[in-house]
N, C-alpha and C positions, 0 to 999 in steps of 0.2 A: 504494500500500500504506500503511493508517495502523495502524499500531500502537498508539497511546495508549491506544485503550480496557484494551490489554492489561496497563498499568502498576498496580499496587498506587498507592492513595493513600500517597508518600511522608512526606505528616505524620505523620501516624497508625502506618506503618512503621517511620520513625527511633526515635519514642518509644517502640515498643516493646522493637526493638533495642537502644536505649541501657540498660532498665534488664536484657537479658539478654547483654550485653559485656563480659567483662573486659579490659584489654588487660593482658599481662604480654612482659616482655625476658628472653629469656636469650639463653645462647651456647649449643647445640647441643654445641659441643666438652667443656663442663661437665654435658651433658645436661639435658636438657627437663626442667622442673619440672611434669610429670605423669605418671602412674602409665601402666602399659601399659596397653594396649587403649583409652582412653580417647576417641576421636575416631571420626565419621563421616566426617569428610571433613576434607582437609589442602589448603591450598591457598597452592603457593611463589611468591614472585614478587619479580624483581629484586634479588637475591645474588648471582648467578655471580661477580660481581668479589670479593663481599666473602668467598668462600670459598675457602680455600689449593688448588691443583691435588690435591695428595695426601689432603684431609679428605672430597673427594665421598662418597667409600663409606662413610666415620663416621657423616655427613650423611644419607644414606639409610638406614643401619642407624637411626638416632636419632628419623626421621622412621617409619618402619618398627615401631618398637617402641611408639610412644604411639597408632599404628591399629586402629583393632577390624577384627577379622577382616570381610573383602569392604569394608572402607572405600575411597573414592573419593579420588585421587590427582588435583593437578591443578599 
């Protein structure tokens, strides 16, 4: 099985991406610095530790709120 031909030229890719990226930090518990509905798709990865046991449902409410309706969760 070769998959290659399947890849996007990553040159040409990044440069694109790079001038449509923001990156911004917040805390979740301060709330997201974006407006609701704002996002197609959310996607979390490697927090569990850094989130208190009792903030999960804040966390989800907060991620929940900046989703446009039928956005994709990952």
């Amino acid at each position: 099985l070769d998959i290659v031909p399947l890849h996007p030229d990553l040159g040409h890719l990044s440069a694109d991406l790079a001038r449509r990226v923001t990156w911004v930090q917040a805390n979740f518990l301060e709330g997201l610095p974006f407006p609701n509905d704002e996002f197609d798709f959310v996607h979390v990865k490697r927090i569990a530790r850094g989130v208190p046991e009792d903030k999960w449902d804040d966390l989800f409410e907060e991620i929940t709120r900046v989703m446009k309706p039928g956005a994709a969760f990952e």
